[in-house]
C-alpha angles and dihedrals in degrees: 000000000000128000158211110233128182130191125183138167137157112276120286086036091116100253095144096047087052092050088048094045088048091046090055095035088059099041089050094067094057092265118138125220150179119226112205123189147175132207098343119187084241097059137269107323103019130094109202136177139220084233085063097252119141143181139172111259130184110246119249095218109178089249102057115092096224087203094048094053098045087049091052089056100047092055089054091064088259107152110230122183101162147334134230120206113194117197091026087176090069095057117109103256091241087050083069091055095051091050091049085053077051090058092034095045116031104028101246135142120232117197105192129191136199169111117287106202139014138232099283085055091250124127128257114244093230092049096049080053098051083048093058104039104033127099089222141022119189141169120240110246100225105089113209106209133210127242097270088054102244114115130294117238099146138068122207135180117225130199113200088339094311112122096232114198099192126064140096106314086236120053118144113227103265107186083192095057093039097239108125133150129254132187116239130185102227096257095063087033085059091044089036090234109163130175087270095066109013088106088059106039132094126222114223121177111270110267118253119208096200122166 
């Protein structure tokens, strides 16, 4: 039976290699596929790598019914064995269910791929969709680490190498405008403590507000 798969990890865990191995592993076999996305750091259509590994993808803009559109290509004869959706966080929660009626309904795998929570530690609404309907949710193997080397599990924005904790949930990475993304195990995510400043600032314990 076919099945929804997700897959998620912090950044730098490798998602987007994986969509993109899957994608081959699975081309390579003769199988045909469509590769959906949404916001990618390489522009609208594209799914891209830090590994530099790249693909055209079909943009999952709010307003396109991801089911209606597998199911018009598939009345038109195209071939269709599976589909692969990177940044998966990013999806319209609506856009996850449609992918499940794809699974239900037409038979076809969908392998996802994504981010759980952003950096204010909250939950994209896409990926709080994909928990609760997929067959299977799985991290990703590859660990980013922080720059202290202990494991990744947060993910933090930084402005001119200042971890910022308020802000629009969704704001792509702009090198011109100084916002990027950095990997944080939670104890420097919770003192703000980047790779900036890390060499100037001082650990206290974290402050307990008992009664």
């Amino acid at each position: 039976m076919a099945q929804l798969i997700y897959y998620y990890g912090t950044m730098d865990s490798g998602k987007s290699t994986l969509a993109l191995q899957t994608a081959h592993n699975h081309q390579s076999r003769g199988r045909t596929g469509i590769i959906f996305t949404k916001s990618d750091r390489g522009g609208p259509g594209v799914i891209t790598s830090r590994l530099g590994l790249k693909s055209e993808a079909i943009e999952a803009t709010p307003e396109i019914d991801l089911h209606r559109y597998v199911v018009d290509q598939l009345s038109s004869g195209t071939r269709i064995d599976f589909i692969i959706s990177d940044e998966a966080q990013f999806f319209e929660p609506a856009q996850i269910e449609q992918l499940a009626r794809i699974v239900d309904g037409l038979g076809i795998d969908v392998f996802a791929f994504g981010i759980l929570s952003d950096f204010q530690t909250k939950m994209f609404p896409g990926s709080a969709r994909l928990v609760e309907l997929s067959d299977r949710v799985l991290p990703l193997q590859v660990e980013a680490l922080c720059w202290c080397g202990e494991r990744a599990t947060h993910n933090a924005r930084v402005e001119n190498g200042v971890m910022v904790t308020e802000g629009e949930q969704v704001v792509v990475g702009d090198v011109a405008s100084e916002i990027g993304y950095e990997v944080l195990c939670r104890r420097h995510h919770m003192r703000k403590v980047t790779s900036r400043n890390s060499q100037s600032a001082r650990l206290e314990p974290l402050p307990f507000n008992g009664e």
